[in-house]
ZAMARGU-4260 file (C-alpha; in steps of 0.2 Angstrom, whole numbers, plus 5000, padded with zeros to 4 digits):
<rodrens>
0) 4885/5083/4980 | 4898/5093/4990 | 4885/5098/5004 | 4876/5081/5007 | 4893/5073/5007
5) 4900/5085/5021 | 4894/5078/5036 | 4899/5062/5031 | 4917/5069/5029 | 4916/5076/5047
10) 4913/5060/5053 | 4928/5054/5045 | 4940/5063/5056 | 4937/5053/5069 | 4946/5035/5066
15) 4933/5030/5077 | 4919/5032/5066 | 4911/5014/5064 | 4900/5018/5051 | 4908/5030/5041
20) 4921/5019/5039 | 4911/5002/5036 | 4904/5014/5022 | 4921/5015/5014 | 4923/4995/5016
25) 4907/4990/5006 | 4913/5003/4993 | 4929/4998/4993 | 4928/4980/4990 | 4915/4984/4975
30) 4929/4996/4967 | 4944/4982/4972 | 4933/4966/4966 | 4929/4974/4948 | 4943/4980/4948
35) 4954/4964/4948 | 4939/4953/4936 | 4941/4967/4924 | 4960/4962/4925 | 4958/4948/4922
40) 4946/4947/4909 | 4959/4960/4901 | 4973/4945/4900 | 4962/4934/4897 | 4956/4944/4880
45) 4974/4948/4874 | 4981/4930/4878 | 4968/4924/4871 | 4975/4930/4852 | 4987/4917/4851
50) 4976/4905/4857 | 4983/4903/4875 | 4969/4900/4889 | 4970/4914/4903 | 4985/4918/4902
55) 4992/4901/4907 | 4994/4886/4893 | 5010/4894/4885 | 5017/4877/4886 | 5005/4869/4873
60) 5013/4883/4859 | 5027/4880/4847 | 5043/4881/4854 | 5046/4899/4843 | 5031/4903/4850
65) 5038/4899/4869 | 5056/4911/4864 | 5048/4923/4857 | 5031/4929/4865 | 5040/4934/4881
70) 5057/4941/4875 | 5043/4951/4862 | 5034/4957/4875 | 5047/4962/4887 | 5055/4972/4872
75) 5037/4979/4869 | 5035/4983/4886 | 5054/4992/4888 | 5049/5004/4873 | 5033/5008/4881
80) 5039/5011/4895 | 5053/5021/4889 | 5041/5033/4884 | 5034/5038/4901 | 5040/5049/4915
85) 5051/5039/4927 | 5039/5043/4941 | 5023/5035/4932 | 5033/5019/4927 | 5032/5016/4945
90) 5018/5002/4951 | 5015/4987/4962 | 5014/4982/4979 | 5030/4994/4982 | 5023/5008/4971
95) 5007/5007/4984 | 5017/5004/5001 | 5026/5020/4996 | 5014/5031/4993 | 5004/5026/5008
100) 5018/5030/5018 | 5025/5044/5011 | 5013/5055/4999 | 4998/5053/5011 | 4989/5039/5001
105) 4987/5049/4986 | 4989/5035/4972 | 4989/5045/4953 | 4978/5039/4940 | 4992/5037/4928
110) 5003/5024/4937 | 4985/5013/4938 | 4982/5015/4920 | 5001/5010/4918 | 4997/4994/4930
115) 4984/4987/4920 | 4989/4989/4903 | 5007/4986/4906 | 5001/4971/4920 | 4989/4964/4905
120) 5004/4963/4892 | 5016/4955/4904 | 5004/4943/4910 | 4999/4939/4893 | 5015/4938/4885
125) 5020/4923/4897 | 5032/4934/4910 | 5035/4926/4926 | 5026/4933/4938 | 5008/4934/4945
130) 4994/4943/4945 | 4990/4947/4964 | 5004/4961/4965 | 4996/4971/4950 | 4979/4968/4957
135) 4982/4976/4977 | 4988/4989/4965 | 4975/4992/4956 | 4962/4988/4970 | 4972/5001/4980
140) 4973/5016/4968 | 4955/5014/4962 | 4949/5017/4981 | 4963/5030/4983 | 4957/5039/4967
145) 4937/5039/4973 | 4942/5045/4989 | 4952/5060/4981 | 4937/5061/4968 | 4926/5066/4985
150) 4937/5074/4995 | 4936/5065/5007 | 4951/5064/5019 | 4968/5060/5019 | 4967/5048/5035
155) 4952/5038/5026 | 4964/5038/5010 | 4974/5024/5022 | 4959/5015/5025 | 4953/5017/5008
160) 4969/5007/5001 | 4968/4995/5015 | 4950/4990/5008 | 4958/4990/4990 | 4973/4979/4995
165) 4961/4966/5004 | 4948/4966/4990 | 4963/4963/4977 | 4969/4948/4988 | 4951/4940/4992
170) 4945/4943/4976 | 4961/4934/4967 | 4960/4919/4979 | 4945/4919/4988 | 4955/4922/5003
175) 4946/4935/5013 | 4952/4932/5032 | 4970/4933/5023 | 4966/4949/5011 | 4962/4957/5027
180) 4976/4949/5038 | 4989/4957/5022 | 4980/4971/5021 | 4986/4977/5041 | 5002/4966/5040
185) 5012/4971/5026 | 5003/4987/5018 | 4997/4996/5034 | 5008/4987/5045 | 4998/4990/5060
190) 4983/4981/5068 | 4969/4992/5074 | 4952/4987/5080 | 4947/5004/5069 | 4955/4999/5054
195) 4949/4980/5054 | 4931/4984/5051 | 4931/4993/5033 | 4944/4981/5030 | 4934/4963/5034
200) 4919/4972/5023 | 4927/4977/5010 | 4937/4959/5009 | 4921/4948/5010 | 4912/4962/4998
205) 4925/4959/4983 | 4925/4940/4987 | 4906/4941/4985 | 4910/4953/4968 | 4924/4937/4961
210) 4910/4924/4965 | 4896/4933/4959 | 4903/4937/4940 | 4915/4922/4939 | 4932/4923/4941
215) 4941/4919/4925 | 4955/4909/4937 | 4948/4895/4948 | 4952/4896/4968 | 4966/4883/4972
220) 4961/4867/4981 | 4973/4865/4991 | 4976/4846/4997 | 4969/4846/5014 | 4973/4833/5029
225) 4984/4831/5042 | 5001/4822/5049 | 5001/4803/5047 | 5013/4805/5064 | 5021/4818/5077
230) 5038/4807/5072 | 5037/4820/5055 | 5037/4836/5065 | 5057/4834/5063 | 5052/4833/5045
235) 5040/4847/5043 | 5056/4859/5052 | 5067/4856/5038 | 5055/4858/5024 | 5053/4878/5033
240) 5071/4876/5034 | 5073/4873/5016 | 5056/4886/5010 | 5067/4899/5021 | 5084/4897/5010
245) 5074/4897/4994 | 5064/4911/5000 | 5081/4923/5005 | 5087/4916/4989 | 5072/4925/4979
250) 5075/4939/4990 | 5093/4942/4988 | 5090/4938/4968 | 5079/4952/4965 | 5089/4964/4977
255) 5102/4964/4965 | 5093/4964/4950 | 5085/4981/4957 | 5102/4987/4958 | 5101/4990/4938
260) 5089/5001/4940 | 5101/5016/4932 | 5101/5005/4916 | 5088/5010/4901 | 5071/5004/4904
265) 5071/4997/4887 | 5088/4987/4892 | 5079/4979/4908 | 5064/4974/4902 | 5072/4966/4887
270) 5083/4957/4899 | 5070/4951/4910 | 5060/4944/4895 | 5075/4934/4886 | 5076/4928/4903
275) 5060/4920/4902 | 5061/4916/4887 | 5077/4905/4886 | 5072/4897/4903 | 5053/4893/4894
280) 5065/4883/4880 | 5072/4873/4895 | 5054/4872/4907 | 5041/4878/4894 | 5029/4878/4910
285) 5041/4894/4918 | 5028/4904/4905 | 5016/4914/4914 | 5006/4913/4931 | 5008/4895/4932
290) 4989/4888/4940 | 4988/4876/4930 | 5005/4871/4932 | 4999/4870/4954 | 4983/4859/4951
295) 4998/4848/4944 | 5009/4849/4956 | 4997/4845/4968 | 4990/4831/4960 | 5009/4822/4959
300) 5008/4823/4940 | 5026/4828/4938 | 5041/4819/4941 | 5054/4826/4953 | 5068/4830/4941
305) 5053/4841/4932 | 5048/4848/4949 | 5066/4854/4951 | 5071/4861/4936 | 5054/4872/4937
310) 5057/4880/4953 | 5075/4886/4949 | 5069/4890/4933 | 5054/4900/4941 | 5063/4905/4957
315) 5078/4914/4944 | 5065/4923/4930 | 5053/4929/4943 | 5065/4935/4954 | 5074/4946/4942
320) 5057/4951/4933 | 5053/4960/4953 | 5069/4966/4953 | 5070/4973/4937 | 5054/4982/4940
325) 5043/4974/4928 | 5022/4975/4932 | 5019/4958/4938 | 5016/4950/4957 | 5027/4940/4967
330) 5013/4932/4977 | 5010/4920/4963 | 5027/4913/4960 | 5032/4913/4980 | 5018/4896/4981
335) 5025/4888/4964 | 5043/4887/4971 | 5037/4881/4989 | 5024/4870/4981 | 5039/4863/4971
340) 5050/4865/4986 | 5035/4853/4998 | 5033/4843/4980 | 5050/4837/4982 | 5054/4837/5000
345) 5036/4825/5001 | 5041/4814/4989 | 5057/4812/4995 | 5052/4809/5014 | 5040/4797/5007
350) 5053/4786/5000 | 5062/4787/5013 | 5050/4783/5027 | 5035/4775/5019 | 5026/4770/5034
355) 5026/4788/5043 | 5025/4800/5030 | 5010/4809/5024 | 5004/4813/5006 | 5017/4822/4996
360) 5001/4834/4992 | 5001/4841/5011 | 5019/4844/5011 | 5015/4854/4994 | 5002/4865/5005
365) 5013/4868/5017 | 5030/4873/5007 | 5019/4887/4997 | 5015/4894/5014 | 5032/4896/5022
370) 5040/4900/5003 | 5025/4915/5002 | 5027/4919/5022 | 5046/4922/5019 | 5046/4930/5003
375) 5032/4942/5005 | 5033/4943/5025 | 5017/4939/5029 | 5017/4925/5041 | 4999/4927/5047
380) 4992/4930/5031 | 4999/4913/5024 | 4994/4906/5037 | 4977/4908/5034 | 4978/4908/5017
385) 4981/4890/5017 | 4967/4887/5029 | 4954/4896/5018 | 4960/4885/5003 | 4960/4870/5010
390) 4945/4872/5020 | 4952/4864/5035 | 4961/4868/5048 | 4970/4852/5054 | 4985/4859/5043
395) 4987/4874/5052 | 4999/4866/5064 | 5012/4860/5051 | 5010/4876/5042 | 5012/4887/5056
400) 5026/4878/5062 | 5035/4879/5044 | 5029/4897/5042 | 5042/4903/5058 | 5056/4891/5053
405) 5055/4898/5034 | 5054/4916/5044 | 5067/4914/5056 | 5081/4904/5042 | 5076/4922/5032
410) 5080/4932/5045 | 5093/4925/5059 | 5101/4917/5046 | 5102/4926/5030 | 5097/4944/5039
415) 5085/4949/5026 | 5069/4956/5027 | 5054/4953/5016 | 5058/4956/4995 | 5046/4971/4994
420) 5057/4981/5011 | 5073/4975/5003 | 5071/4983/4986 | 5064/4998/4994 | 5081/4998/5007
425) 5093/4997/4990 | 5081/5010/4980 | 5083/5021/4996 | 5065/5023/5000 | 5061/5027/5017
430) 5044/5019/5024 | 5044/5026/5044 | 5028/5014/5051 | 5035/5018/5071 | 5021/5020/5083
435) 5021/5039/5083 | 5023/5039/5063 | 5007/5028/5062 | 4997/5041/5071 | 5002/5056/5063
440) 4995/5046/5046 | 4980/5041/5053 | 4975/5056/5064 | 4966/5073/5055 | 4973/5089/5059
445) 4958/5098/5060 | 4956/5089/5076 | 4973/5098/5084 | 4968/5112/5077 | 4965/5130/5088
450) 4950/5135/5081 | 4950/5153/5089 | 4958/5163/5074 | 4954/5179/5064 | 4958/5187/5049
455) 4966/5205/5054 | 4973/5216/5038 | 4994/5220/5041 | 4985/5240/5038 | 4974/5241/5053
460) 4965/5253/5062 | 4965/5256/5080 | 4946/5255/5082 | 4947/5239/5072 | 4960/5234/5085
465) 4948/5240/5098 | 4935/5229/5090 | 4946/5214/5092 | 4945/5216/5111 | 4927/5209/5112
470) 4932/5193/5104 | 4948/5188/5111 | 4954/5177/5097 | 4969/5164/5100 | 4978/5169/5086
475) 4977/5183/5073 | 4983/5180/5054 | 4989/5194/5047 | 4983/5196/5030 | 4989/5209/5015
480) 4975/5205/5002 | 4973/5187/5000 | 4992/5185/5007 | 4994/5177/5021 | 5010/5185/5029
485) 5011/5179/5046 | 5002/5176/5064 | 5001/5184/5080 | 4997/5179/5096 | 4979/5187/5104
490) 4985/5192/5118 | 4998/5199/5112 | 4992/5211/5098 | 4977/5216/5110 | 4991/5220/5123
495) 5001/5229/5111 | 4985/5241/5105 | 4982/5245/5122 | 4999/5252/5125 | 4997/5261/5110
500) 4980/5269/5115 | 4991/5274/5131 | 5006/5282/5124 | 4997/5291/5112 | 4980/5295/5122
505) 4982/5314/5124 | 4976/5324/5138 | 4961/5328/5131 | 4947/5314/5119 | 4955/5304/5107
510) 4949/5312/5089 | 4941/5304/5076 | 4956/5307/5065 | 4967/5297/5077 | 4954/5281/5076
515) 4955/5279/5059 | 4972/5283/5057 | 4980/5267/5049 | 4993/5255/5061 | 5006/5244/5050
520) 5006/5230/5059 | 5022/5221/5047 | 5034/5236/5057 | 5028/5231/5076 | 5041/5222/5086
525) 5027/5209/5094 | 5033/5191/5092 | 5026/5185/5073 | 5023/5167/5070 | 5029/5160/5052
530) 5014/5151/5046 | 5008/5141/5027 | 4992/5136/5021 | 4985/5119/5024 | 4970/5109/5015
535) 4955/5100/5028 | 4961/5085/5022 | 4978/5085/5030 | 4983/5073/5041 | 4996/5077/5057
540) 5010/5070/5048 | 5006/5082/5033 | 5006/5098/5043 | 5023/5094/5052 | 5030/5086/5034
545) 5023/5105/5026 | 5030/5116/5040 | 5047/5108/5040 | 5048/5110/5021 | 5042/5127/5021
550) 5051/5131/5037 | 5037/5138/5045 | 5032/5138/5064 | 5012/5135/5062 | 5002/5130/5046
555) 4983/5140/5044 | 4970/5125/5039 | 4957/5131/5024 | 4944/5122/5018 | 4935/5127/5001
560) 4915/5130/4998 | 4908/5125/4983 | 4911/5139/4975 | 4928/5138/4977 | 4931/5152/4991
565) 4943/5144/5004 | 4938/5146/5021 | 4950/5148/5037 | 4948/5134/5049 | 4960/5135/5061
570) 4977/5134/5067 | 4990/5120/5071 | 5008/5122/5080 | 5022/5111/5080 | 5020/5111/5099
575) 5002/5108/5096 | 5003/5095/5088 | 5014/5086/5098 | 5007/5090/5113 | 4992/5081/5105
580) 5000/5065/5101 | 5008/5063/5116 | 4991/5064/5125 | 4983/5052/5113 | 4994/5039/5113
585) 4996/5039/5132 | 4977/5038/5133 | 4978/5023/5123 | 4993/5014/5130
</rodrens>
């Protein structure tokens, strides 16, 4: 298995690789789309004991039922997670975004198992949130673990997650064009022509997975049409207006509540699920993911005091369950409040001018995509989310035209970024995506490397020396056993051997006795080159990231044979490395 799958991790290294990569999509939307049904089924199976359908009727139960299964399972879920590490309680979309970013793609198993057995109870025992965030995790960590599983390396890892994050979204709402547009926006946050091919398969692939099993959850129909005039284009500015102050309000709610992070586990999950639970007393429907609650909102069922009380009740207990750190989405809840948000702004618009106004239902469409473009900042992804479940692209106009309202009100006005880059700002975690940062990730360091290197013990004779002569290696490692102590420059050892053979060449032949006579190269004043070990699969940003830490000059690049032998590769330098880059990105600028 390891030799047949070498090639195929050669052709890897290059980003450019069309079909390697496409290889990854197809197998990454598999992994992604069972991933999310067997989530699904998982809620569905555990709700399903007290006799709540999918995870979403809570509102049909006893009103004990309604307190308590939420401030229960968020008291469950504290004491659970009480008894894990502090870093495996971490998951979600922030979870993913931060390892990408900052441990090279590598997603553990542990925080995935965490994911969906802590996503399934949360889910099932009516917390407000949604189900999209935990499945872009899990779609993500269950391509970044098969990708560790073969080796493969650390730059596909990227692409790997990217399929996973686009699968999770495509195969929750049959969305694919927007799985693929969130994928590059917010996770990757860069769009290449590389990175979009892996990404569209593996999208369509996990669409085609939800569709072929059956989704537990139907895809939302969306109410389609267009304007009834241009004379409610004024109209269509103030509901993004109004998206964009809900939206920074559901922002700056959860930035707070992440500032209780120092308190007990235990103490925030139990707040968060109170929470919930007193608000379902007051809105029973707040309960859970609230798709059943849309198609009713959409259809006009709800009267507008209704429609209001549920979006502040949704907007506060969804809010402070992200914040607080609990294992559910926020894509969900962002399109109930700016379905609410349209809901009302629509009716109202229609009393008020009866004659230009549109249906209440397209205003409903177009506040879920501002409030989910300002809340998750991913304009183009909502964008053409709404398009994909309306089927139609006459509402494309208005929503767009909300969309950059909501964005800028979010922005200009409140200066706030998107809820998952604000919670990371106030936990202090640092996601560098710059243009130069991008390419270290996605860039192999075997392909910087100097491959003219050789293994020369730090005890060394001068006919080994003379030896070395004939090969004229860049660089020689200098070895003591399997220690790897430092590096010397070609040149300059061979240069320093020949001044050797010059002071000590006697006047007659060198003897035999002077040949094999041992040199200690660790007590010669030629310039020495700090060095570390590095794995194939490291990416540019890895080498520099494990020379500054081991504050080393050069990091030596080992692969390992299947019988577990590691193998010197090659060398990379600091100056290497940028030298590298530089080029590169001139070349494609």
């Amino acid at each position: 298995m390891q030799i047949s799958l070498g090639p195929y991790r050669r052709s890897l290294r290059r980003y450019e690789s069309a079909f390697a990569y496409a290889v990854l999509g197809i197998v990454g939307g598999l992994a992604s789309g069972f991933a999310v049904i067997a989530f699904e089924y998982a809620i569905h199976g555990l709700a399903g004991l007290w006799q709540v359908n999918r995870g979403e009727t809570f509102e049909t139960l006893p009103r004990l039922w309604i307190f308590a299964l939420p401030t229960l399972g968020g008291i469950a879920l504290g004491v659970a997670f009480s008894l894990l590490r502090p870093q495996d309680r971490d998951v979600g979309l922030i979870h993913l975004i931060s390892r990408l970013h900052s441990h090279y793609g590598v997603l553990p198993l542990r925080n995935a198992l965490v994911q969906f057995f802590g996503g399934m109870v949360a889910l099932a025992s009516g917390q407000s949130g949604g189900r999209e965030g935990p499945g872009v995790h899990l779609g993500g960590a269950i391509n970044s673990l098969l990708g560790q599983a073969l080796a493969l390396p650390h730059s596909s890892l990227r692409v790997l997650i990217a399929c996973g994050t686009a699968g999770g979204i495509a195969a929750a709402f049959n969305t694919p064009l927007a799985g693929v547009i969130f994928a590059m926006e917010v996770v990757l946050m860069e769009y290449t022509i590389a990175g979009f091919l892996p990404v569209m398969l593996a999208a369509v692939t996990a669409a085609a997975v939800s569709q072929g099993i059956g989704s537990l959850f139907p895809a939302m129909q969306l109410a389609s049409g267009e304007l009834a005039s241009l004379w409610e284009m004024p109209f269509v500015l103030v509901v993004g207006l109004c998206c964009g102050c809900v939206g920074a309000l559901f922002i700056r709610l959860s930035t707070l509540s992440a500032r209780l992070t120092a308190w007990p586990v235990i103490m925030r999950f139990s707040l968060a699920g109170l929470l919930t639970g007193v608000s379902g007393l007051l809105v029973p429907q707040v309960l859970g993911m609230g798709h059943d609650s849309l198609a009713v909102i959409i259809a006009g069922g709800w009267p507008l005091g209704l429609l209001a009380m549920f979006a502040a009740a949704k907007l506060l207990t969804a809010s402070v369950s992200v914040g607080l750190g609990l294992p559910v989405g926020l894509i969900g809840p962002s399109l109930l409040i700016g379905a609410c948000v349209g809901g009302l702004l629509g009716h109202l618009g229609g009393n008020l001018m009866p004659q230009l106004s549109s249906d209440p239902a397209l205003y409903v469409t177009i506040g879920m995509a501002a409030c989910m473009a300002t809340v998750v900042g991913a304009p183009l992804a909502a964008s053409l989310a709404v398009v994909e479940l309306t089927q139609s692209t006459s509402i494309a106009v208005p929503a767009l035209l909300a969309i950059v309202v909501a964005n800028l009100t979010n922005v200009a006005l409140f200066r706030q970024r998107s809820v998952h880059e604000s919670i990371m700002r106030q936990l202090e975690r640092r996601v560098p995506n710059g243009p130069l940062d991008q390419f270290l990730h996605r860039t192999d360091a075997t392909l910087s490397m100097d491959t003219s290197v050789v293994h020369v013990p730090v005890l060394v004779t001068a006919s080994a020396l003379r030896a070395l002569t004939l090969q004229v290696p860049t660089w020689c490692l200098i070895q003591r056993e399997d220690e790897d102590l430092f590096l010397l420059n070609g040149s300059d050892l061979l240069a320093w051997a020949e001044q050797q053979q010059a002071e000590d060449e006697p006047s007659s032949a060198s003897s035999a006795d002077d040949d094999e006579a041992a040199l200690d190269l660790a007590a010669t004043d030629i310039r020495r080159w700090t060095t570390t070990r590095l794995s194939e699969q490291a990416t540019l940003r890895e080498a520099l990231d494990a020379m500054r830490q081991s504050t080393v000059e050069t990091a030596c690049i080992y692969s390992r044979t299947t019988r577990g032998t590691r193998n010197l590769r090659g060398v990379v330098t600091r100056e290497g490395i940028e030298h590298f880059s530089l080029a590169r990105l001139n070349s494609q600028n």
